[in-house]
Backbone as a printed PyTorch tensor [residue, N CA C, xyz], in Angstrom:
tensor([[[103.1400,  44.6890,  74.3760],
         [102.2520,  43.8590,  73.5570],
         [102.9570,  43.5180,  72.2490]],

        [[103.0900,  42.8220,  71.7410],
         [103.7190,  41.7590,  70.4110],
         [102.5830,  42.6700,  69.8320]],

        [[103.5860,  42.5900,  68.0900],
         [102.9130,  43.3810,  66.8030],
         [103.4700,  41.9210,  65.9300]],

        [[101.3990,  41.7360,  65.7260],
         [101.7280,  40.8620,  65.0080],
         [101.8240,  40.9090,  63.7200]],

        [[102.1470,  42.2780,  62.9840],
         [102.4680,  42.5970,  62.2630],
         [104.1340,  42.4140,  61.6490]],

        [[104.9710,  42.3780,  62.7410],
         [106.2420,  42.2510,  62.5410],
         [107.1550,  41.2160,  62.0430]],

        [[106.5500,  40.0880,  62.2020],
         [107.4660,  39.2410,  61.0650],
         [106.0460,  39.1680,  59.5560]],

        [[105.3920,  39.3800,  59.4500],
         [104.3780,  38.9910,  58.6330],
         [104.9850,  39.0620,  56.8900]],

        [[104.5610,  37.6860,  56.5000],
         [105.6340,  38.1800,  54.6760],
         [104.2010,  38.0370,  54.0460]],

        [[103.0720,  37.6830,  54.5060],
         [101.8440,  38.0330,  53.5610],
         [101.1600,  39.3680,  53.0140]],

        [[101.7660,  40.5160,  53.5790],
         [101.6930,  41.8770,  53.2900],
         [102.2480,  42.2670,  52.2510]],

        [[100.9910,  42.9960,  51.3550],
         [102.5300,  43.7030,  49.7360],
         [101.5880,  44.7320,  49.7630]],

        [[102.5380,  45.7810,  49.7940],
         [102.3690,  47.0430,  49.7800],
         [102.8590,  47.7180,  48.4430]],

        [[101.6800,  48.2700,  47.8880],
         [101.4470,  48.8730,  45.9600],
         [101.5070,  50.0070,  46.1640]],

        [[102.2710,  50.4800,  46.0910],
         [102.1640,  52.6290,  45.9830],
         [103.0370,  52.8900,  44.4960]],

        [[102.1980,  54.2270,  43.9970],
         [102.7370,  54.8050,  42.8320],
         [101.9710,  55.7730,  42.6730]],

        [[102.3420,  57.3860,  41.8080],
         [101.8360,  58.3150,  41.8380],
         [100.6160,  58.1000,  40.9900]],

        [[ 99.3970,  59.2440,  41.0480],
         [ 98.2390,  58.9130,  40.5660],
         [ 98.1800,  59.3350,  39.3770]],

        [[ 97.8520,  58.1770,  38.7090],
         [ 97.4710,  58.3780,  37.1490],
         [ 98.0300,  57.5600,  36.5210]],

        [[ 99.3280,  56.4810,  37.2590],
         [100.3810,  56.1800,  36.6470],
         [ 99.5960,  54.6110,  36.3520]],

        [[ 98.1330,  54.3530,  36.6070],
         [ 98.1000,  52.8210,  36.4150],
         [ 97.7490,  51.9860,  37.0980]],

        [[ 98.2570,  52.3120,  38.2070],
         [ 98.2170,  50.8420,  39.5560],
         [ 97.1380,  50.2360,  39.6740]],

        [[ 95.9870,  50.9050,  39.4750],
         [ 94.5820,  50.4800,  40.0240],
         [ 94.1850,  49.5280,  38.7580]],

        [[ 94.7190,  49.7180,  37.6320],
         [ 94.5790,  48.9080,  36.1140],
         [ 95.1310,  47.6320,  36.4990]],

        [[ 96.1520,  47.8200,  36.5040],
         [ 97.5480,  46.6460,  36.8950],
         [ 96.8830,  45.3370,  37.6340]],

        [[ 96.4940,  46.2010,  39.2680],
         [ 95.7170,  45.6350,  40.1270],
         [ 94.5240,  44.7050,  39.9800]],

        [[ 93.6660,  45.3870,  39.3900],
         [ 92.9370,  44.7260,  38.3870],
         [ 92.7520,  43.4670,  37.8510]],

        [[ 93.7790,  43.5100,  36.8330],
         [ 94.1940,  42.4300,  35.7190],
         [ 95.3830,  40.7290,  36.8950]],

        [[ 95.7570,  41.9050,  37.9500],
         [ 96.3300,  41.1050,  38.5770],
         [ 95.4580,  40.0790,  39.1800]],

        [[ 94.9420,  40.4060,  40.1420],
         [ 93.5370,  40.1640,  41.1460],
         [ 92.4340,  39.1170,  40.3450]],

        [[ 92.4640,  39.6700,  38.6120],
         [ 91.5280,  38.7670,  38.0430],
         [ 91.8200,  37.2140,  37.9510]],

        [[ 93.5270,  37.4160,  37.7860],
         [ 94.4400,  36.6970,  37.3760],
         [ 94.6300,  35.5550,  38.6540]],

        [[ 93.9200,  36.3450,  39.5590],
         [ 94.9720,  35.8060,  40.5970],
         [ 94.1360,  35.4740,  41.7880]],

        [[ 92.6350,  35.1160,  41.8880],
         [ 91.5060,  35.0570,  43.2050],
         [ 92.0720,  35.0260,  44.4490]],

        [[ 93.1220,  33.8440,  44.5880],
         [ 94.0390,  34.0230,  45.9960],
         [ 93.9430,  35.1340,  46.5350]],

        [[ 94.8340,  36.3270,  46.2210],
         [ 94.9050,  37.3610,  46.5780],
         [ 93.7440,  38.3030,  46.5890]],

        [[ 94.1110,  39.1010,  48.5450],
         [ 92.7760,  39.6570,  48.3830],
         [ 93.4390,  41.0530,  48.8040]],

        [[ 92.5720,  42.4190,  48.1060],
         [ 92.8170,  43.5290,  47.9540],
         [ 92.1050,  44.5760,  49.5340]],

        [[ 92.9590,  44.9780,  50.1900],
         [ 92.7630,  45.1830,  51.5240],
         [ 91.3320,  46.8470,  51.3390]],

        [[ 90.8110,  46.7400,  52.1570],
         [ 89.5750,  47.8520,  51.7940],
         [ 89.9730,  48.4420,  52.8220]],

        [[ 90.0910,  49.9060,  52.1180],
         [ 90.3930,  50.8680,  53.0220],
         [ 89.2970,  51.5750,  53.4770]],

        [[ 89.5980,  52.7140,  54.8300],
         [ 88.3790,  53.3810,  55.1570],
         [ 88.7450,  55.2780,  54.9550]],

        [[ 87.9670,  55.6040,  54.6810],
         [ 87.4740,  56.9130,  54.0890],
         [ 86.5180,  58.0300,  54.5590]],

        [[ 87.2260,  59.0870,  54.5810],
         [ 86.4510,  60.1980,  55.0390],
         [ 85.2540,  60.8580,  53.4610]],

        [[ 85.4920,  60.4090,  52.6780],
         [ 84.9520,  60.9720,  51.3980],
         [ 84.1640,  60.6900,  51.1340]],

        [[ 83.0000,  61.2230,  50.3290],
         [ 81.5350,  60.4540,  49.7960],
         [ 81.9840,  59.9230,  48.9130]],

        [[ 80.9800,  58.7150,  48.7270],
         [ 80.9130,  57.2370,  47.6620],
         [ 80.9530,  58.3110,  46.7170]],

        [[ 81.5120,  57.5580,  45.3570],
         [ 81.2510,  58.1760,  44.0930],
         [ 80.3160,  57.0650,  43.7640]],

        [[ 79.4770,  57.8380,  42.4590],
         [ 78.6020,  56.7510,  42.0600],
         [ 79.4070,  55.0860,  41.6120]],

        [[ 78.0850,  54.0970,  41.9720],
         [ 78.9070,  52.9940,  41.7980],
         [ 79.2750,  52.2640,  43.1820]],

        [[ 80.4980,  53.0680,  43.6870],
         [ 80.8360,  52.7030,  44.8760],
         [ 80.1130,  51.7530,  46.4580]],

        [[ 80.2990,  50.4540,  46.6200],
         [ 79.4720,  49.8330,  47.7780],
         [ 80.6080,  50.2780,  48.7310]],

        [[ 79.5320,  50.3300,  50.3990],
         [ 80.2920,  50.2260,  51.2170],
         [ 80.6970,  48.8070,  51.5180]],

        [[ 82.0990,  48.4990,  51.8580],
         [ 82.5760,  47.3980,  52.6840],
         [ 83.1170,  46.9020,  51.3530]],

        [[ 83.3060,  47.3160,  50.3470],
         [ 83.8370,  46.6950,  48.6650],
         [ 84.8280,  47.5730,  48.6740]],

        [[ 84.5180,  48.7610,  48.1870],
         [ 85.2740,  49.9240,  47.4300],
         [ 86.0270,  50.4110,  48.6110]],

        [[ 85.4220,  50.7470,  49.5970],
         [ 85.6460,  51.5360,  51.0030],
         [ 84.9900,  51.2060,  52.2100]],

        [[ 85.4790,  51.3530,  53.4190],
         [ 84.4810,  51.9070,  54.4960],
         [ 84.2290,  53.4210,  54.5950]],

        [[ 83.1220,  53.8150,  54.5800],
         [ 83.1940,  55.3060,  54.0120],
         [ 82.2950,  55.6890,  55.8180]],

        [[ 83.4190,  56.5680,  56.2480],
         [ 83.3030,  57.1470,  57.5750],
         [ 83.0640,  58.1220,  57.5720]],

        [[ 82.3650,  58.9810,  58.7960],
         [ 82.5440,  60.4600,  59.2620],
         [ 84.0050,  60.7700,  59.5360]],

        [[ 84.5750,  61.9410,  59.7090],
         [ 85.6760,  62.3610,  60.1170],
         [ 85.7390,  61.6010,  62.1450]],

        [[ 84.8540,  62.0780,  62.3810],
         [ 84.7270,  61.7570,  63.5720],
         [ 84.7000,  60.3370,  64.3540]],

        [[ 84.2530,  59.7110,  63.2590],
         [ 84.1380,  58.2540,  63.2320],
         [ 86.2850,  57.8690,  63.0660]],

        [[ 86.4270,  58.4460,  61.8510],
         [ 87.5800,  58.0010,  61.2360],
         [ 88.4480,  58.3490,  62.5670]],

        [[ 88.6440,  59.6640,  63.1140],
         [ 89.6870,  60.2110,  64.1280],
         [ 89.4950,  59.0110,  65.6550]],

        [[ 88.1920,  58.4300,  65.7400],
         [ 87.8440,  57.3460,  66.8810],
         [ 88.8210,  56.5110,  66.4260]],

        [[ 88.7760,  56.4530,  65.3900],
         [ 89.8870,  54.6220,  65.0490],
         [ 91.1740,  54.9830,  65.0880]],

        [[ 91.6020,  55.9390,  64.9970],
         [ 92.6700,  56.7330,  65.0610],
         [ 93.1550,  57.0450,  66.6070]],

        [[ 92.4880,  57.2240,  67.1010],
         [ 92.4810,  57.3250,  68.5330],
         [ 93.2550,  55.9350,  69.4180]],

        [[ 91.7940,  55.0290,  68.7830],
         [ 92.0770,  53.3030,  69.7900],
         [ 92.7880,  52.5560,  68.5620]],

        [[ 93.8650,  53.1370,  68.3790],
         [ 94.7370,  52.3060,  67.3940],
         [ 94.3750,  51.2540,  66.3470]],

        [[ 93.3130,  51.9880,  65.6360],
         [ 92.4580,  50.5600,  64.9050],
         [ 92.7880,  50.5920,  63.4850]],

        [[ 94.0210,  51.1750,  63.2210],
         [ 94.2180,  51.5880,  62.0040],
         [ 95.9650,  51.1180,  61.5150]],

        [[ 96.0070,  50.4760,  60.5890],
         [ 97.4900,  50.1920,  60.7710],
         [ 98.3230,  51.4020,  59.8420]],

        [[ 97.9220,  51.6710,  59.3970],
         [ 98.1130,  53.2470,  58.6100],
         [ 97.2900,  54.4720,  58.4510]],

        [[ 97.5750,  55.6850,  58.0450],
         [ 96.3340,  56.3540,  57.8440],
         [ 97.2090,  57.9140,  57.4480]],

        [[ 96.4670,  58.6120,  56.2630],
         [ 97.3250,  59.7210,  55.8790],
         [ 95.9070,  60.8630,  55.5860]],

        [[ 96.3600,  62.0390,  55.5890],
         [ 95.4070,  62.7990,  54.5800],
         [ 95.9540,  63.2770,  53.3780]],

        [[ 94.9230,  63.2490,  52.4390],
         [ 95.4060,  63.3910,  51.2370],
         [ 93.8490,  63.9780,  50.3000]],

        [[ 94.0100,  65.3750,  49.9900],
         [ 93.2140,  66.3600,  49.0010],
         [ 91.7070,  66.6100,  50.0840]],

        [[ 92.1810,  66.6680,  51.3910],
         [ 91.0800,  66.8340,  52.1730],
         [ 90.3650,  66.2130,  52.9240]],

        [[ 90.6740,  64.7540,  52.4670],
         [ 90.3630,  63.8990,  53.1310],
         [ 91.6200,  62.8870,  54.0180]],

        [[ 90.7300,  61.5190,  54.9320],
         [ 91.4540,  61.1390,  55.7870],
         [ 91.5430,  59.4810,  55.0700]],

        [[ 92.0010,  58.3640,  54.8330],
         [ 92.2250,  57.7820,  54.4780],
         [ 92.9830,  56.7090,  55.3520]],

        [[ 92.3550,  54.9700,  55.3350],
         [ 93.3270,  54.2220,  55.9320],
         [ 93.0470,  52.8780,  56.2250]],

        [[ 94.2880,  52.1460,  56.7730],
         [ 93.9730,  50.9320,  56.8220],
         [ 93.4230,  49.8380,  57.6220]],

        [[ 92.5950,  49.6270,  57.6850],
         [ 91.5220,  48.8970,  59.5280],
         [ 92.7510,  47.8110,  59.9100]],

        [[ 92.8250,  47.3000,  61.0660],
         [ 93.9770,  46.4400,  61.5100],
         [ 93.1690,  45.1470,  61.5860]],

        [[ 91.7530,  44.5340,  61.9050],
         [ 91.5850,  43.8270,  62.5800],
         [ 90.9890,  43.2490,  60.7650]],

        [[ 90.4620,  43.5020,  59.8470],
         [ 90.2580,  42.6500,  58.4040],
         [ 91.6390,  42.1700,  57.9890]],

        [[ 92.6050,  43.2640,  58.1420],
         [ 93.9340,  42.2330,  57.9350],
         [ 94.5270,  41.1580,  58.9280]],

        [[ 94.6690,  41.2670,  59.8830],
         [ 94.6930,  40.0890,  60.8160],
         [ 93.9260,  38.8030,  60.8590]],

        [[ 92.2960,  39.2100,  60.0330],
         [ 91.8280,  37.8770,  59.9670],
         [ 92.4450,  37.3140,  58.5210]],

        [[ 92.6580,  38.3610,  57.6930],
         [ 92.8640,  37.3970,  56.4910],
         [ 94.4720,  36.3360,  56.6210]],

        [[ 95.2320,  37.3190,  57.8980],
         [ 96.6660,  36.8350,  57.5880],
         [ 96.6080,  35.3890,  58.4080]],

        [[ 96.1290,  35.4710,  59.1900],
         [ 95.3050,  34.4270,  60.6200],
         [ 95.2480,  33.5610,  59.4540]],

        [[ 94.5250,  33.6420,  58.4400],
         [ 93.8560,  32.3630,  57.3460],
         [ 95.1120,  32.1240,  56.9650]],

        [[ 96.0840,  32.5490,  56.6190],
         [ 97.2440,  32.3770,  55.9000],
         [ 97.4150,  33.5480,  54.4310]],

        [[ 95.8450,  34.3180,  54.4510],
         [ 95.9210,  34.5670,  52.5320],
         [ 97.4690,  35.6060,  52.4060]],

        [[ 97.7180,  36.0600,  51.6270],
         [ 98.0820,  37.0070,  51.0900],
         [ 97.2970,  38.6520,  50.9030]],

        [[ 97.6090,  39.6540,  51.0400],
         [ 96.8690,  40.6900,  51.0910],
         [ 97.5350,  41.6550,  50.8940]],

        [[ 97.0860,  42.3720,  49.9940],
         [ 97.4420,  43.7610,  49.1280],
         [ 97.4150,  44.7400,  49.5690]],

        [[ 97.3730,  45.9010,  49.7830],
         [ 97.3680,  47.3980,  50.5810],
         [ 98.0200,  48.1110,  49.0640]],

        [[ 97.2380,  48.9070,  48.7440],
         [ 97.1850,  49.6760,  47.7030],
         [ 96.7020,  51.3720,  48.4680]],

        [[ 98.5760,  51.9200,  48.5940],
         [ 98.0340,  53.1520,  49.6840],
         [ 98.8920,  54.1920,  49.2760]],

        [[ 99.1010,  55.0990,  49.7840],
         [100.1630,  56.5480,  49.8150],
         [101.2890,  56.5430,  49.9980]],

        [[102.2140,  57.0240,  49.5630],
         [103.6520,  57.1890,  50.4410],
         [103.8590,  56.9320,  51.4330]],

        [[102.7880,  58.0340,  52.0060],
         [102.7600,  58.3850,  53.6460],
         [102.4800,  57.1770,  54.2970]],

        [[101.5020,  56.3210,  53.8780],
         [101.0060,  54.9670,  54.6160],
         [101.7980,  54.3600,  54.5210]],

        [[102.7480,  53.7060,  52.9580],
         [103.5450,  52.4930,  52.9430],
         [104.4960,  52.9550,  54.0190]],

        [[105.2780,  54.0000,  54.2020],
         [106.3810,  54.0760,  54.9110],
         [105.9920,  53.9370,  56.7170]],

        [[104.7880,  54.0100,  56.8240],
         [104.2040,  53.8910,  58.4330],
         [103.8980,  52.4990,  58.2420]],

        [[103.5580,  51.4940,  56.8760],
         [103.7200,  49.9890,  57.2300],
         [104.8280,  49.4230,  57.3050]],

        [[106.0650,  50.1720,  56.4010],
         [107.2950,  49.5530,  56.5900],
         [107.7720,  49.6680,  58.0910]],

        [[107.2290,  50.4360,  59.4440],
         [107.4900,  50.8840,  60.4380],
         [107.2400,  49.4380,  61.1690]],

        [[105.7970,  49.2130,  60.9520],
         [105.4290,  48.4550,  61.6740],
         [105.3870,  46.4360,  61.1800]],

        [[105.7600,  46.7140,  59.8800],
         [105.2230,  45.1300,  59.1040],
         [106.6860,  45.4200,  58.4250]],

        [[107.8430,  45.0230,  59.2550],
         [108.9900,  45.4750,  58.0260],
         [109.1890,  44.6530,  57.2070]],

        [[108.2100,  43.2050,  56.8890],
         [108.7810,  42.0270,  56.2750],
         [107.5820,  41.9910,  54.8980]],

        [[107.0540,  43.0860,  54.7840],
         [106.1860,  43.3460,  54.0890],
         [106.7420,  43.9540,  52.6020]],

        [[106.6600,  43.0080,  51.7360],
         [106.8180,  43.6150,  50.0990],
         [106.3860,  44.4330,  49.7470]],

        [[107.4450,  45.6570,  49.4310],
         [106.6260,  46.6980,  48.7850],
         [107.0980,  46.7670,  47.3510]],

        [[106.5300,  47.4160,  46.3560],
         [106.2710,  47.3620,  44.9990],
         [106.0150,  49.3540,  44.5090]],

        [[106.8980,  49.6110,  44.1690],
         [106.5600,  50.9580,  43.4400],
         [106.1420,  51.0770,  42.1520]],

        [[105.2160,  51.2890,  41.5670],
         [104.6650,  51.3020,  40.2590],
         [105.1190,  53.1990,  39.6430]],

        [[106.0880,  53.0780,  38.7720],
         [106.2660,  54.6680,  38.3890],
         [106.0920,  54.6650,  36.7710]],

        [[105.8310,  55.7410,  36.6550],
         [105.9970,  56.0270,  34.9970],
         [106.9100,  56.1900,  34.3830]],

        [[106.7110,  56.0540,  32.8860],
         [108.1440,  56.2220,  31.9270],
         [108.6630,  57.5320,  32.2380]],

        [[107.6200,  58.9410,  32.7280],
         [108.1710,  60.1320,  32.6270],
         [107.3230,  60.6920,  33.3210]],

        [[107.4600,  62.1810,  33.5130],
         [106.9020,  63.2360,  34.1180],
         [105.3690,  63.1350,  33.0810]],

        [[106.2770,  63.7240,  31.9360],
         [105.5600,  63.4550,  31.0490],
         [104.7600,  63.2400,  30.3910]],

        [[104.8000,  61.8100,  30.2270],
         [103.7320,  60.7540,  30.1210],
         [102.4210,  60.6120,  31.2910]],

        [[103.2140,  60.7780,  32.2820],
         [102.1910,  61.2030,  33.4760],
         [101.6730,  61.7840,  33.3730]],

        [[101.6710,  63.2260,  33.0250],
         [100.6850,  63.7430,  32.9510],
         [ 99.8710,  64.1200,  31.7830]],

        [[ 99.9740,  63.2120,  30.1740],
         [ 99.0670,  62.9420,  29.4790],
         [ 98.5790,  61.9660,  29.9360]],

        [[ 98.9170,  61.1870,  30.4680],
         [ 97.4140,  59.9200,  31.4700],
         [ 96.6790,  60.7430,  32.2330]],

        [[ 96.8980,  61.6130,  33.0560],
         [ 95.7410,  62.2660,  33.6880],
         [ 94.8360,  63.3910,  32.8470]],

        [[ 95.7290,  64.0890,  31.7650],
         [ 95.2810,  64.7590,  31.3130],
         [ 93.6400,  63.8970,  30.5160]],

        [[ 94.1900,  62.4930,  30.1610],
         [ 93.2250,  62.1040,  29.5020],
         [ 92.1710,  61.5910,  29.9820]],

        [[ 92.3970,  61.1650,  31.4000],
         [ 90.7860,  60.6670,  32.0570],
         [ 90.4180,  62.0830,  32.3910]],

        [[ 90.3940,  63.3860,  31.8730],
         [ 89.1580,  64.3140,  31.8180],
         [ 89.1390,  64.9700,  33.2070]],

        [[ 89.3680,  64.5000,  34.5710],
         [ 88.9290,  64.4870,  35.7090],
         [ 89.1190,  65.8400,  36.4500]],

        [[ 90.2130,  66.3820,  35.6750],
         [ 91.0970,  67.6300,  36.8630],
         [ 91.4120,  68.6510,  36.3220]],

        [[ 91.4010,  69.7930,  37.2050],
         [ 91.3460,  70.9120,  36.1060],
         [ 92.8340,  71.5180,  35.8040]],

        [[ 93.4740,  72.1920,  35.3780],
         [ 94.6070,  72.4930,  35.4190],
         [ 95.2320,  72.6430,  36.8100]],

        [[ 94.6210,  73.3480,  37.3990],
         [ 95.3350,  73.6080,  38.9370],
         [ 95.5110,  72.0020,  39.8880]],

        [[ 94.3100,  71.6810,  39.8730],
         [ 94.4910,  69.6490,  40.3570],
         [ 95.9950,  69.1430,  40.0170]],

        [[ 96.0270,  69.3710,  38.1900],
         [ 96.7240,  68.2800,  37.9610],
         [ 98.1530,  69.0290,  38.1290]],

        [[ 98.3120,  70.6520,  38.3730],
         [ 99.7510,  70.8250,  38.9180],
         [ 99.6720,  70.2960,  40.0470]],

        [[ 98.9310,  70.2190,  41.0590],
         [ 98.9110,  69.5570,  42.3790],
         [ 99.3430,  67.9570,  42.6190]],

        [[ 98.2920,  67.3080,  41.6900],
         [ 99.2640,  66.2020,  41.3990],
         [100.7250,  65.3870,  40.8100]],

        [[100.4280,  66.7410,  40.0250],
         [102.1540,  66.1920,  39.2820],
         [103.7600,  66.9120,  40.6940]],

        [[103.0500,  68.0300,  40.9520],
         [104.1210,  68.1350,  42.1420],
         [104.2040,  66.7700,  43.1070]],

        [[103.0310,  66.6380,  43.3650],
         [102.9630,  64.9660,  44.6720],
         [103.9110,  63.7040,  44.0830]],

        [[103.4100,  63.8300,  42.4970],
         [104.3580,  62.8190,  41.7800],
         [105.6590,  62.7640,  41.6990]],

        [[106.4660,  63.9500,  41.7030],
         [107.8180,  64.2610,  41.4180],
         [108.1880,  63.3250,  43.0690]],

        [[107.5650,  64.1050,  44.1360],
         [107.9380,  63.7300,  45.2000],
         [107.8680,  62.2480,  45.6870]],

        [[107.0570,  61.7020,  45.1860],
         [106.7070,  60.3940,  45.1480],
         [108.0730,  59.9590,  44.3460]],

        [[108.2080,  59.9950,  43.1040],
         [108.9170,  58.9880,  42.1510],
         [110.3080,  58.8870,  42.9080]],

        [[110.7020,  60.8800,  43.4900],
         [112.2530,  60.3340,  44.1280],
         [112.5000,  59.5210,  45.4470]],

        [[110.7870,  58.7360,  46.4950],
         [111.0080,  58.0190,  47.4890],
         [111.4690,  56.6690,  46.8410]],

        [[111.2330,  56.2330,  45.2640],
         [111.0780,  55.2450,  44.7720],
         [112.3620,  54.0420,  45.0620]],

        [[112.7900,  54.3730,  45.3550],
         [114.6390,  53.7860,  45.9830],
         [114.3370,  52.9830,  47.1770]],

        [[113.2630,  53.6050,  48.1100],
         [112.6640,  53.2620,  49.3410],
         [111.8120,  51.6030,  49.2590]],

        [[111.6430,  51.5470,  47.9930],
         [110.6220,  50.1460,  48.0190],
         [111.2950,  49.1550,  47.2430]],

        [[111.1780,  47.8500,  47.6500],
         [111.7630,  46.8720,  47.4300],
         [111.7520,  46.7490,  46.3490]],

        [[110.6950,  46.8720,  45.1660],
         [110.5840,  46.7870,  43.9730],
         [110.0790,  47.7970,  43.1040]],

        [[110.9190,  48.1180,  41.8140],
         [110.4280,  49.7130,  41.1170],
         [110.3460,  49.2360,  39.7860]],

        [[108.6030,  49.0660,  39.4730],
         [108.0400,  48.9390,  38.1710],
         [107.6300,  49.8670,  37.3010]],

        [[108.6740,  50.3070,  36.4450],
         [108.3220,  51.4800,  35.3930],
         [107.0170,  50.7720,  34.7150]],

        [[105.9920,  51.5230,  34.8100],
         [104.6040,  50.9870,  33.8710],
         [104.5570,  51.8810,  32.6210]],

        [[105.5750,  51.1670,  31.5730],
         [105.7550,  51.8370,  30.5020],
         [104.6200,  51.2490,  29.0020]],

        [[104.0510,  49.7490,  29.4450],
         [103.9010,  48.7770,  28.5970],
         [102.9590,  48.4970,  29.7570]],

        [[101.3740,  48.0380,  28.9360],
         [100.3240,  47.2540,  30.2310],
         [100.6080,  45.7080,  30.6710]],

        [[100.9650,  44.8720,  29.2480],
         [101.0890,  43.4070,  29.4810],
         [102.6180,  43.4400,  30.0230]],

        [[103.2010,  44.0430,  30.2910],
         [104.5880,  43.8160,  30.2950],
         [104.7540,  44.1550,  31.9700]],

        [[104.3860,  45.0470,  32.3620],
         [103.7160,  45.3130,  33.8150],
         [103.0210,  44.5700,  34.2790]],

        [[102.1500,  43.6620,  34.0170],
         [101.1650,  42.3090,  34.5240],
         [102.6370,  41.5550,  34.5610]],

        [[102.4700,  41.2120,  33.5970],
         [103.9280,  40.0660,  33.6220],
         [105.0420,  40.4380,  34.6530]],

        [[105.6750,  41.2200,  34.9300],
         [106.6300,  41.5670,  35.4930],
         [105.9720,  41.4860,  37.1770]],

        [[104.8510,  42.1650,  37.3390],
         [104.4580,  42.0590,  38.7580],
         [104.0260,  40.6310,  39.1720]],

        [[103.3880,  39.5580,  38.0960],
         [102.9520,  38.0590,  38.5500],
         [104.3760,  37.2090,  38.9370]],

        [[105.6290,  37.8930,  38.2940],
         [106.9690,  37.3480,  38.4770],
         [107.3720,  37.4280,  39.6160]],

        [[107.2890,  39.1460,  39.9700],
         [107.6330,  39.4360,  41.3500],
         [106.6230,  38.5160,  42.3700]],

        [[105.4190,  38.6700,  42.4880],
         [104.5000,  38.1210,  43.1400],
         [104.8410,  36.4140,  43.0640]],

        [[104.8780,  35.8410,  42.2150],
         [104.8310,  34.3430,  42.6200],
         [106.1780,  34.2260,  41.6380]],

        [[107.3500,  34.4040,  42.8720],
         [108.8850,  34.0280,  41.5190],
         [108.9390,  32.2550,  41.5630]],

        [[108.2970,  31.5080,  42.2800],
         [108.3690,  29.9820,  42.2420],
         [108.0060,  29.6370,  40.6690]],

        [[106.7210,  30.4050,  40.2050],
         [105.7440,  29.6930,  39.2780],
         [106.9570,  29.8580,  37.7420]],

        [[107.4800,  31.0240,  38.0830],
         [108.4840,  31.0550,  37.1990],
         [109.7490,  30.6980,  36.8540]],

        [[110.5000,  30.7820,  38.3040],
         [112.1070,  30.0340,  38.1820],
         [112.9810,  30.8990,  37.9360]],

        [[114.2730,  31.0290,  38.0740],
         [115.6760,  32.0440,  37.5530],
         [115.1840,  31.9500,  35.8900]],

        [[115.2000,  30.9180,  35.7340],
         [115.5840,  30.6740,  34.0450],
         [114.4060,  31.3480,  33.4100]],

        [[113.0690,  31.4130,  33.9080],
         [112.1030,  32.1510,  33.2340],
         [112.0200,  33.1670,  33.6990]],

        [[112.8750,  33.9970,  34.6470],
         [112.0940,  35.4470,  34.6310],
         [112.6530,  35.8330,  33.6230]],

        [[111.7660,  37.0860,  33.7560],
         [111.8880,  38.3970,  32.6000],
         [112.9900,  39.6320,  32.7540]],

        [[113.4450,  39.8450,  31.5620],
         [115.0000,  40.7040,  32.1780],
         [114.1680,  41.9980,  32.9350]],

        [[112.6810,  42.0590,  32.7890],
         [112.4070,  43.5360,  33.6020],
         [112.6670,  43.3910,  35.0330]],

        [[112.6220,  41.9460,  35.7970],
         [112.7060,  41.6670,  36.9550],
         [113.9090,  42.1120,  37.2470]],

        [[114.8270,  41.9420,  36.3480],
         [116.3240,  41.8890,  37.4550],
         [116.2790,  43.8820,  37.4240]],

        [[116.1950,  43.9930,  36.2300],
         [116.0470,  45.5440,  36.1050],
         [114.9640,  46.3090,  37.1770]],

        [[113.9600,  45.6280,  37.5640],
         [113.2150,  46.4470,  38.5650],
         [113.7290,  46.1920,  39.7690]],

        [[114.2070,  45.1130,  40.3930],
         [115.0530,  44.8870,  42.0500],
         [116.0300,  45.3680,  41.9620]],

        [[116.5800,  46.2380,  40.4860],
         [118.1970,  46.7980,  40.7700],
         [117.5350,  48.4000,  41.5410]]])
């Protein structure tokens, strides 16, 4: 059976360790940018407040989730802090069918099982200035208790050294400077050789 995933260049794949930003970035990008649509993943975890289903998540049973897992309905899928996490195959196929563009904002573990299957798919690493700095961003959204955030900052170390692995590596040292640099990468027409930004050549090195 043909994967029609395999030549596909409408796929961009966003991974970076947690805390470092991406979901901000994303954001400001997306506002910036309606074209582009942000792929909804499905989830073993309860909604946090706020959260709609079919927006934020598809929020599954385990049992539900391991079915899609089963009949291949998933074009990625990792666990991560207990839960199961991943990407439905058949919402991205309709959007790519349309022609759009579509985002996947996922794990290590996932981007490298899309680079398997979608190898023509842009990926984008979002890392921090430092260890560091990383972990006064988490320290400051309140969320985790000391033991969490050694948990996370180990995942991070491991994360930052796959960073070689993705086509593009955006230190998010600066917020506007990170918008800018990713709308470059994302649409290099609108800009030209002569207008990019020296972070571009510095992030594809």
């Amino acid at each position: 059976m043909s994967n029609p995933f395999s030549e596909s260049k409408n796929l961009i794949v966003f991974t970076g360790p947690s805390g470092v930003g991406k979901g901000t970035v994303l954001r400001a990008i997306l506002g910036h940018h309606p074209e582009l649509h942000l792929s909804v993943s499905a989830t073993t975890r309860s909604p946090r407040p706020g959260e709609v289903e079919g927006k934020h998540y598809y929020f599954l049973t385990r049992s539900q989730f391991e079915a899609m897992v089963a009949q291949d309905e998933l074009l990625e899928w990792a666990e991560f802090a207990g839960n199961l996490y991943g990407t439905p195959r058949q919402p991205l196929l309709d959007r790519i069918a349309q022609g759009q563009r579509v985002i996947l904002e996922i794990e290590l573990e996932g981007a490298r099982q899309v680079r398997q299957t979608a190898p023509d798919a842009l990926q984008i690493f979002i890392a921090p200035p430092s260890l560091e700095e990383l972990e006064t961003r988490i320290r400051k959204r309140g969320q985790d208790t000391d033991a969490a955030i050694a948990r996370r900052l180990a995942r991070a170390k491991v994360e930052i050294a796959s960073a070689h692995e993705f086509d593009v590596q955006i230190v998010n040292d600066n917020f506007e400077r990170t918008v800018k640099t990713l709308e470059e990468v994302l649409f290099p027409n609108s800009f030209g050789a002569a207008g990019a930004s020296p972070s571009i050549a510095k992030a594809l090195r």
